[in-house]
N, C-alpha and C positions, 0 to 999 in steps of 0.2 A: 504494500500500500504506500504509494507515495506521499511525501506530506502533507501536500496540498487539501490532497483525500481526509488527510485527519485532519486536517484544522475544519474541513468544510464541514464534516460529519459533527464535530462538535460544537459547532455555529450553529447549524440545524436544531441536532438537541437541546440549545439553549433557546432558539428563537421559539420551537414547541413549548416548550417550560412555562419561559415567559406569556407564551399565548392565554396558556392555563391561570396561571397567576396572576396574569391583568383583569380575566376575565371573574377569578373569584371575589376579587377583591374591589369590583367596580370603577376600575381604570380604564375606562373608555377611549380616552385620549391616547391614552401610551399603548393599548393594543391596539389600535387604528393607527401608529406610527411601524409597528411589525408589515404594514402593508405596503406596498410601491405607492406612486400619489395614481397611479389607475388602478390600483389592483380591486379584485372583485372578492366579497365575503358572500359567500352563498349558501344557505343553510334553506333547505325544503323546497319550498315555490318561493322565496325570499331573495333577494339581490342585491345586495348593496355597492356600489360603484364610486373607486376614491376614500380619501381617508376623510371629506366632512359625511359625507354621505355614512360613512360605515360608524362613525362617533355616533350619529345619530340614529343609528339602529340599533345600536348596544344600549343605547341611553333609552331608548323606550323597552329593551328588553329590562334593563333592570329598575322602571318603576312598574311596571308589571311584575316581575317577581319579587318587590317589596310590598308588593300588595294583595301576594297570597299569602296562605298559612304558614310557609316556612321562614317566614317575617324576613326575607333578601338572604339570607344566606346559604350562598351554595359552593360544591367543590368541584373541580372537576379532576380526573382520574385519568391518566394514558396511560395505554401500555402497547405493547408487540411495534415499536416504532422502525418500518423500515423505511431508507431510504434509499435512493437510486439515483446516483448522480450523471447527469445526464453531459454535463461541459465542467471547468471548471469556476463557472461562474452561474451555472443551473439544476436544479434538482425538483425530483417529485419525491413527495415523503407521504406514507398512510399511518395512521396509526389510530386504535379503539379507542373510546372514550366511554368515561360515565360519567353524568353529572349526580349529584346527589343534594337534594336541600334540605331544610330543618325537619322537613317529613318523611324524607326518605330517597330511593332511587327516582328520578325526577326524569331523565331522557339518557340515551346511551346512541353509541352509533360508529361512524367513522369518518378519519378526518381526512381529507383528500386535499395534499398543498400540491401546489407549484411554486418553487421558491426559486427569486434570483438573489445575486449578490451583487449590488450595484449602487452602494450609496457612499464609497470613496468617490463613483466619477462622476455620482450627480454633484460632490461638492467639488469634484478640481480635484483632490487631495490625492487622487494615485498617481499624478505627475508630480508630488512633491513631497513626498515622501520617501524616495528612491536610495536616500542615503542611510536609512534604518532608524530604527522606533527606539526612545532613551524610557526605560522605566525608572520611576523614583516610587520612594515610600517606603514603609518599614513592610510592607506585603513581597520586596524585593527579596530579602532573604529567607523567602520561601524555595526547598531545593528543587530546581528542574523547572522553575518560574521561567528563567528567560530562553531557555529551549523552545521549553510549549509555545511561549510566545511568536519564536522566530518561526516555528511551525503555521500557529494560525494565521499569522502575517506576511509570510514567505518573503519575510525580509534580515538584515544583520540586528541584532538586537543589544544594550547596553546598558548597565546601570547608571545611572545620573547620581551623582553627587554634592553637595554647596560649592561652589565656587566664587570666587571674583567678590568675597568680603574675608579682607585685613584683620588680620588677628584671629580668624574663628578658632574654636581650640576643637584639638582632633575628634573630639570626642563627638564633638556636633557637627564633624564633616561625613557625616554616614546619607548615605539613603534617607534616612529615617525622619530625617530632619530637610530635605531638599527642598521641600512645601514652604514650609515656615520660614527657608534664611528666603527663600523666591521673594514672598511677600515681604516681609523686613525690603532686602534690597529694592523691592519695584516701588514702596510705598516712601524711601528713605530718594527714591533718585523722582519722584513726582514732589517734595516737599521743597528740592533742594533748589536755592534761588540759582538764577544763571548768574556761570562762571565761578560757585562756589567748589571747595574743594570737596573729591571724597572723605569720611570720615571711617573711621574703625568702629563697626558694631562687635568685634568679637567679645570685648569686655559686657558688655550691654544683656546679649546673649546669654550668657554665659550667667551672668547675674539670675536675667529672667528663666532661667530651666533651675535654677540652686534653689530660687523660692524665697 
């Protein structure tokens, strides 16, 4: 199995997941972003076309089932999810469902996607990105983190670190800490009048993590 194939295959399984979970938890919006801006939601004789049209079909599904006896809450269940990749930027996936509400099994069935992968080129970003993806964060020194990554991205991958503030002490040039010195310096060079000099935050820091 080529990389490619695993990174796609585990995109999939998350975009399903997340299907589920937008839909349990009354996310209208954010499952109607899973969809392309034409994609079609089709369930029964029902159709929804585009992602306001599909927000608005979930949105009346779910004051209908707040207004039956399982008082809105429902789950839903996958299982046996195949997929079938079709390019490396296309795929069909099936997989069973149940939903379940405050009363019980509620509808079950199957879910039939067509899925592309196309929302680096609707923003530009697959022509600028070519030089590889930098991770920061203390989730960095999780083992095999930036493999996978280079896997699902099929690109060079690398830790990012603090840099470019005077004085920081080692301790707080980790991953862990990339976020916070980011902010410090983005917030410390918006403040700073023109032509002033830079200053040394690493004492400052350093203060502020001691407590």
């Amino acid at each position: 199995m080529d990389p490619w194939e695993v990174g796609a295959r585990l995109e999939i399984e998350d975009t399903i997941a997340r299907y589920a979970r937008y839909a349990d938890s009354g996310r209208s919006h954010d499952l109607a972003f899973l969809f392309t801006e034409d994609g079609v939601l089709a369930a029964g004789d029902d159709e929804a076309r585009g992602r306001a049209a599909i927000t608005a079909y979930l949105e009346g599904n779910k004051t209908s089932l707040a207004a039956g006896d399982g008082g809105g809450r429902i789950r839903h269940h996958v299982s046996s999810l195949r997929i079938d990749l079709t390019s490396e930027t296309s795929a069909r996936a099936t997989c069973y469902f149940l939903a379940i509400t405050g009363t019980g099994p509620d509808h079950w069935g199957v879910y039939r996607d067509e899925l592309v992968h196309e929302e680096l080129k609707h923003s530009g970003l697959d022509t600028r990105i070519r030089a590889g993806v930098v991770l920061t964060g203390g989730a960095t020194r999780l083992r095999g983190l930036t493999e996978l990554a280079e896997l699902l991205f099929g690109l060079p991958v690398r830790v990012g670190r603090p840099r470019g503030i005077a004085g920081l002490p080692e301790e707080f040039a980790q991953p862990d800490f990339s976020v916070a010195a980011g902010l410090l310096l983005y917030g410390a060079r918006a403040r700073r009048p023109a032509g002033q000099q830079g200053i040394s935050w690493g004492k400052k820091i350093k203060e502020m993590f001691a407590g």
